[in-house]
C-alpha positions as CSV (number, residue, x, y, z in Angstrom):
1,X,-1.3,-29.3,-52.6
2,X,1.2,-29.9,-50.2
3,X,0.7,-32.9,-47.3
4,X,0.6,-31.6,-43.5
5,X,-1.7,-28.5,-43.6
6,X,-3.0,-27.0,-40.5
7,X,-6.9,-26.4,-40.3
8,X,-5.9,-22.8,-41.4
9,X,-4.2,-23.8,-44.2
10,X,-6.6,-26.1,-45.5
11,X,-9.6,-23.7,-44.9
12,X,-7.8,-21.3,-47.1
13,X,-7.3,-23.6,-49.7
14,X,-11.1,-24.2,-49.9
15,X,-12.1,-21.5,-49.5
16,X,-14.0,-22.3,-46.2
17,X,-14.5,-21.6,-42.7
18,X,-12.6,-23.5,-39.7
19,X,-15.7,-24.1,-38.2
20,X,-17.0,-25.7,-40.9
21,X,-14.4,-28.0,-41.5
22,X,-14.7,-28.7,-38.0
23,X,-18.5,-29.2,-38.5
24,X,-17.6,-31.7,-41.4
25,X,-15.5,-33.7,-39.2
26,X,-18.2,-33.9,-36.4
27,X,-20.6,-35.2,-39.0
28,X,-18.0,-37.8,-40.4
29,X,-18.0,-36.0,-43.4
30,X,-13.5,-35.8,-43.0
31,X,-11.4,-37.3,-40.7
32,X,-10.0,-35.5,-37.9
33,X,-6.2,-36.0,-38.1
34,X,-4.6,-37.3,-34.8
35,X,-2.6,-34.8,-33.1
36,X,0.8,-35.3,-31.9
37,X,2.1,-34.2,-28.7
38,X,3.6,-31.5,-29.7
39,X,2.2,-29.3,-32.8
40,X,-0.8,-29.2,-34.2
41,X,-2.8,-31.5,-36.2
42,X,-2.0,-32.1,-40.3
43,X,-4.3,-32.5,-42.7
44,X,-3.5,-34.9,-46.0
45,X,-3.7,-32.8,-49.5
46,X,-6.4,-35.3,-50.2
47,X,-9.0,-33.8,-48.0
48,X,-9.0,-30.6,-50.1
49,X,-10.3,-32.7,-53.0
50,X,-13.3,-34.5,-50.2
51,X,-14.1,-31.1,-49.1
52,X,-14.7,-29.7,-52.8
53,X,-16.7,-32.7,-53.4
54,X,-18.7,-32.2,-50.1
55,X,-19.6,-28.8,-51.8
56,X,-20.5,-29.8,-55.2
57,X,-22.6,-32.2,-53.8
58,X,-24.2,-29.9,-51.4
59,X,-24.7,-27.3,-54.6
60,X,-26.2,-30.0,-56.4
61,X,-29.0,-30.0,-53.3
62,X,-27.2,-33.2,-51.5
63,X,-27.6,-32.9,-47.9
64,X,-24.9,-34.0,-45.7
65,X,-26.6,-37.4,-45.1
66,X,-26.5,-38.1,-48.8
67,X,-23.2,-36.3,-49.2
68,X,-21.8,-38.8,-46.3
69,X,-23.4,-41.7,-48.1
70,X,-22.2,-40.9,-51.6
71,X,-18.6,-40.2,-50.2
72,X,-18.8,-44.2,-49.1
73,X,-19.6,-45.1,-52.6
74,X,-17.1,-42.6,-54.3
75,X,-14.8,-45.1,-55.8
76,X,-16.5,-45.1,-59.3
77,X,-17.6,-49.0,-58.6
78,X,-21.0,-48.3,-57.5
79,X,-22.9,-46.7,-60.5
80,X,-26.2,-47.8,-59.4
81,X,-26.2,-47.3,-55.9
82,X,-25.5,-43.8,-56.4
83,X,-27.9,-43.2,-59.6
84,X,-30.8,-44.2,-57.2
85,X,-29.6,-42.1,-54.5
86,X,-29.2,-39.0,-57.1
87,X,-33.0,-40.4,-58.7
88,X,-34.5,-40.0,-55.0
89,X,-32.7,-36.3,-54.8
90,X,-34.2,-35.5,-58.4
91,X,-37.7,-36.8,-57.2
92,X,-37.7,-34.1,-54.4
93,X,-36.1,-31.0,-56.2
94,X,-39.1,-31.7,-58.6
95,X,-42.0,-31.7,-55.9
96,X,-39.9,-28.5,-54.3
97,X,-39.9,-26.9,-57.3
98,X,-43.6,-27.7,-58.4
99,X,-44.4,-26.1,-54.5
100,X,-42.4,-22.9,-55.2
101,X,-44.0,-23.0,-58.0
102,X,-47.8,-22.4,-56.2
103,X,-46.0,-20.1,-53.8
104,X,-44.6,-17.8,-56.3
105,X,-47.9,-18.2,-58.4
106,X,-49.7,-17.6,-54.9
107,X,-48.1,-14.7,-54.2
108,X,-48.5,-12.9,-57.3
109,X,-51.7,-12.8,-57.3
110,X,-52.1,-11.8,-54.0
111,X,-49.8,-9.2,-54.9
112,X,-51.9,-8.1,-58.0
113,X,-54.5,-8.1,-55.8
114,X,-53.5,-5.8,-53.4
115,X,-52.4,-3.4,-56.4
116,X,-56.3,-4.0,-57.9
117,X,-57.5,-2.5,-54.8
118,X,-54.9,0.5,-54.3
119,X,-54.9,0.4,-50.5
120,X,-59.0,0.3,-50.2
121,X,-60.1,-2.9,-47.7
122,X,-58.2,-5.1,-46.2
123,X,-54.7,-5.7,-47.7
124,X,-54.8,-9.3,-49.4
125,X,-51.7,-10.5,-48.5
126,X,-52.4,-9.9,-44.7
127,X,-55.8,-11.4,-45.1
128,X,-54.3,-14.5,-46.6
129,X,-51.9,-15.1,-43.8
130,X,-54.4,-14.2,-41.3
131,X,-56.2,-17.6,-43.2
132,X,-58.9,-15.2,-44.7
133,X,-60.1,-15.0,-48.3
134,X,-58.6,-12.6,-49.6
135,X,-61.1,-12.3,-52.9
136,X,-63.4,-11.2,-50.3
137,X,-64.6,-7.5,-50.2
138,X,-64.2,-6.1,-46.6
């Protein structure tokens, strides 16, 4: 990649927006290059790399905190540091999953429910939003 790309450039080579490069640099994610008096600022070929890191990481369910954090350690020299920051991740993408897990089981029965009863009563799903039983006849 060549060195000195504009914000324009180096969106295109990501594949992202400007704004959210910018974003990235207001959350310390990238450095904002200093910009010279005349011209406008140039960005290093090594921030293409961070940036596609920034993603995998946020694919992998990283939020920027933890991306920020494991952009500090990124040298390869902190094995451990990172494993228990990637053990707490795991930890909640497990409870998230065992909750959409009782939502989706949640609303299919609801949903079967309101198919049992072919439009007769109350609809279910209404009746369990509204905080009501929805097992019960109306």
């Amino acid at each position: 990649m060549q060195e000195g790309m504009t914000i324009g450039r180096l969106a295109k080579a990501v594949g992202e927006h400007i704004e959210t490069i910018r974003y990235y640099q207001r959350r310390g994610l990238i450095e904002e290059p200093r910009k010279p008096s005349s011209g406008h600022r140039r960005y290093a070929g090594d921030v293409v790399n961070r940036i596609r890191f920034i993603r995998r990481a946020q694919q992998m369910g990283f939020s920027l905190e933890e991306v920020k954090s494991l952009l500090q350690l990124s040298d390869g020299k902190h094995a451990r540091e990172v494993r228990v920051i990637a053990e707490r991740k795991q930890e909640l993408l497990e409870a998230r999953i065992a909750q959409l897990t009782g939502m989706r089981k949640q609303l299919k029965d609801l949903i079967e429910e309101s198919k049992r009863r072919g439009g007769r009563g109350l609809c279910p799903i209404i009746a369990a939003l509204n905080g009501e039983d929805p097992a019960k006849p109306v």
